[in-house]
C-alpha positions as CSV (number, residue, x, y, z in Angstrom):
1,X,3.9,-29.7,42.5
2,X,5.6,-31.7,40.5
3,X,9.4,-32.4,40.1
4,X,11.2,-32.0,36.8
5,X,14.6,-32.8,35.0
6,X,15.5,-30.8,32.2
7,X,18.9,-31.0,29.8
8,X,20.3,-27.7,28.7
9,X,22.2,-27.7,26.3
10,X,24.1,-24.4,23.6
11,X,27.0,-24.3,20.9
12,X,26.2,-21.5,19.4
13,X,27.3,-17.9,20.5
14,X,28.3,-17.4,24.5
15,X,26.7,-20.5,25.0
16,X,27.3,-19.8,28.5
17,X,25.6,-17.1,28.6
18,X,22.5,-18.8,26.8
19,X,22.3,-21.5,29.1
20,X,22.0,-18.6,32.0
21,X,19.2,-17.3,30.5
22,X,17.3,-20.3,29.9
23,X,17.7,-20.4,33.2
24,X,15.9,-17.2,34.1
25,X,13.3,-18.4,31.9
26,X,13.0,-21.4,33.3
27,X,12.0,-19.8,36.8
28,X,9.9,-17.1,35.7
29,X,7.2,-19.6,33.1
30,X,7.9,-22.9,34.1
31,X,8.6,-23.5,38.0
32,X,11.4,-22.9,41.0
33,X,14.6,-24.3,40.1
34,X,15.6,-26.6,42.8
35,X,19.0,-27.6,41.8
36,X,21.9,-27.5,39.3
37,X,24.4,-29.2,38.2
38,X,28.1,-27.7,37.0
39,X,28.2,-26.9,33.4
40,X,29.7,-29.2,31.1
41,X,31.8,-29.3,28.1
42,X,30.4,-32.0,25.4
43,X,31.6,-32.9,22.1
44,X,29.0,-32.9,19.6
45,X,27.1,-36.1,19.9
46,X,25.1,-37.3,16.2
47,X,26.7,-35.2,14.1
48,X,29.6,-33.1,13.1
49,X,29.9,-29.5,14.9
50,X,32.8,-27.4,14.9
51,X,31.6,-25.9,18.4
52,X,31.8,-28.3,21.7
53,X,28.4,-27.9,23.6
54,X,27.9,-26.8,26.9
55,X,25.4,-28.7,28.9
56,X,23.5,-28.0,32.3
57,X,20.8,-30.2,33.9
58,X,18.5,-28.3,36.4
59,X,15.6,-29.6,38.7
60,X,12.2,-27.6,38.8
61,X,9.4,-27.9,40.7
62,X,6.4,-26.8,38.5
63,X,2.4,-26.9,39.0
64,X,2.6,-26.9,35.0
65,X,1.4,-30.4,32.7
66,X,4.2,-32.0,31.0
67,X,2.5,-30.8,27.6
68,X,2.4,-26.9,28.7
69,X,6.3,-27.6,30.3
70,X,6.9,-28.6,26.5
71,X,5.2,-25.5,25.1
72,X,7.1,-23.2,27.6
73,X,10.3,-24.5,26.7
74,X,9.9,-23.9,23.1
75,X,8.3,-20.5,23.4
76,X,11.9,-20.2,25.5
77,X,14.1,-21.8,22.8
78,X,13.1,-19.9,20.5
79,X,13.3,-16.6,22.1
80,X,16.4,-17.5,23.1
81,X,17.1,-17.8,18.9
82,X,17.0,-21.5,18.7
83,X,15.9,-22.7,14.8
84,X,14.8,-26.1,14.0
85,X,14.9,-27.3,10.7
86,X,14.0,-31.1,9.9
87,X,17.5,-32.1,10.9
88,X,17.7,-33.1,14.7
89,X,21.1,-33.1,15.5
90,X,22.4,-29.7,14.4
91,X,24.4,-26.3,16.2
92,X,21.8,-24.6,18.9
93,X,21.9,-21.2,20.8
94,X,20.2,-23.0,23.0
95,X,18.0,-26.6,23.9
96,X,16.1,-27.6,26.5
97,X,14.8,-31.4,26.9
98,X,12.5,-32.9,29.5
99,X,14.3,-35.8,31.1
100,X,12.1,-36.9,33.9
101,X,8.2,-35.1,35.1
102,X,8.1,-37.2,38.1
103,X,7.5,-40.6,37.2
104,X,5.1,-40.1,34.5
105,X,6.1,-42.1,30.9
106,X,4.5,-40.5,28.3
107,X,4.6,-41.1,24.6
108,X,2.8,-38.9,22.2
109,X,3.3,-37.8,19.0
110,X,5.3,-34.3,20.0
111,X,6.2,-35.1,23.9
112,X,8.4,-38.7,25.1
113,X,8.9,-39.0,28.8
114,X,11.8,-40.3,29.8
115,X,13.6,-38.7,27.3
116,X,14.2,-41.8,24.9
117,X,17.9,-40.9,24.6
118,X,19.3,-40.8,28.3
119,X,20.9,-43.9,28.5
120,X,23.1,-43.5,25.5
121,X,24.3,-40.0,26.2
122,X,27.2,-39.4,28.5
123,X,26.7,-35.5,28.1
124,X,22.9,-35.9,30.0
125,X,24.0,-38.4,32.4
126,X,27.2,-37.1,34.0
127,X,25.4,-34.1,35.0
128,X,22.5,-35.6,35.7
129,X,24.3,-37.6,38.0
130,X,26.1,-35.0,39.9
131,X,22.3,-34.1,41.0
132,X,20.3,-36.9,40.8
133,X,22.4,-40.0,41.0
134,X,19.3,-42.4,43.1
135,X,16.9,-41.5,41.2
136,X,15.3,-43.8,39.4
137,X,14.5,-44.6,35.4
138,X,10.8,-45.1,35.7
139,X,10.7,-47.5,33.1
140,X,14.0,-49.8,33.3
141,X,14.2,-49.3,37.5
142,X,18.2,-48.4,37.3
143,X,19.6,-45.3,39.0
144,X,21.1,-42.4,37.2
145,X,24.6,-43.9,38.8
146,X,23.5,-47.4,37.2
147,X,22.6,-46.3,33.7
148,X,25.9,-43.8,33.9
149,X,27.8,-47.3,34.7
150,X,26.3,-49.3,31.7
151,X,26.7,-46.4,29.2
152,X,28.2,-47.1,25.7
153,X,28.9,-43.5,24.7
154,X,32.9,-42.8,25.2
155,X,32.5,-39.4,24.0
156,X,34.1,-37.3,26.4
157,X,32.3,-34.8,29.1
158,X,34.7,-32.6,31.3
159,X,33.2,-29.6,33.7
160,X,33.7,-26.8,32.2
161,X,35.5,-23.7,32.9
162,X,37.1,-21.0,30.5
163,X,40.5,-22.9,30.8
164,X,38.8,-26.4,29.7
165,X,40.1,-28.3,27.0
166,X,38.9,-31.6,25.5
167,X,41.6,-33.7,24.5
């Protein structure tokens, strides 16, 4: 079996409620979900959103390949109503993003593992953190905790509940 990170993320609709049934998803066509951190709220991060996102970062164990992990989760985006148009950084009912697959790196045309973007985003490593803190970056050898420390993004990331407010 191998051990997975994925990022869930939603700021469209009951994002909430999206992220939940990712989560169902998750277990039923990609592997058992292991553990999960709270939910977080997130201000947009790349572009301009009206809509804070809620993010989630679960671990799975999964007998699946990282590139049928990858067709999975897109089979569950877009069930889930996700649209992707050419622009990355846009509003989502839902996304799901492979941080770690064990300690693999891979780099192909459709698949990067680790997800290139985890040391620059507060929104993926304060949760993943919460779950994960000693693990470790297979390619730079820092921790979650380290790479959280050394992050540039001041963006802010609070745990979310219906009361939450970013200010």
């Amino acid at each position: 079996m191998h051990n997975v990170y994925l990022l869930l993320g939603s700021n469209l609709g009951n994002s909430l409620e999206h992220i939940n049934c990712a989560i169902g998803e998750i277990s039923c066509y990609i592997g058992r979900i292991i553990k999960k951190s709270s939910v977080y709220k997130s201000e947009p991060w790349g572009f301009e959103a009206k809509n804070y996102f809620l993010n989630q970062v679960i671990q799975v164990t999964t007998g699946l390949s990282p590139e049928l992990t990858l067709e999975n989760i897109l089979k569950i985006e877009n069930k889930l109503g996700r649209v992707r148009t050419p622009n990355n950084y846009e509003s989502r009912t839902i996304d799901i993003d492979i941080l770690f697959y064990d300690n693999l790196i891979v780099n192909a045309y459709n698949l990067s593992i680790p997800h290139p973007l985890i040391a620059s985003r507060r929104f993926t490593l304060v949760p993943l953190n919460e779950i994960a803190s000693d693990y470790k970056h297979p390619v730079t050898r820092l921790s979650v905790a380290e790479t959280l420390k050394q992050c540039d993004d001041s963006s802010k990331v609070v745990i979310y509940n219906t009361d939450t407010k970013i200010k």
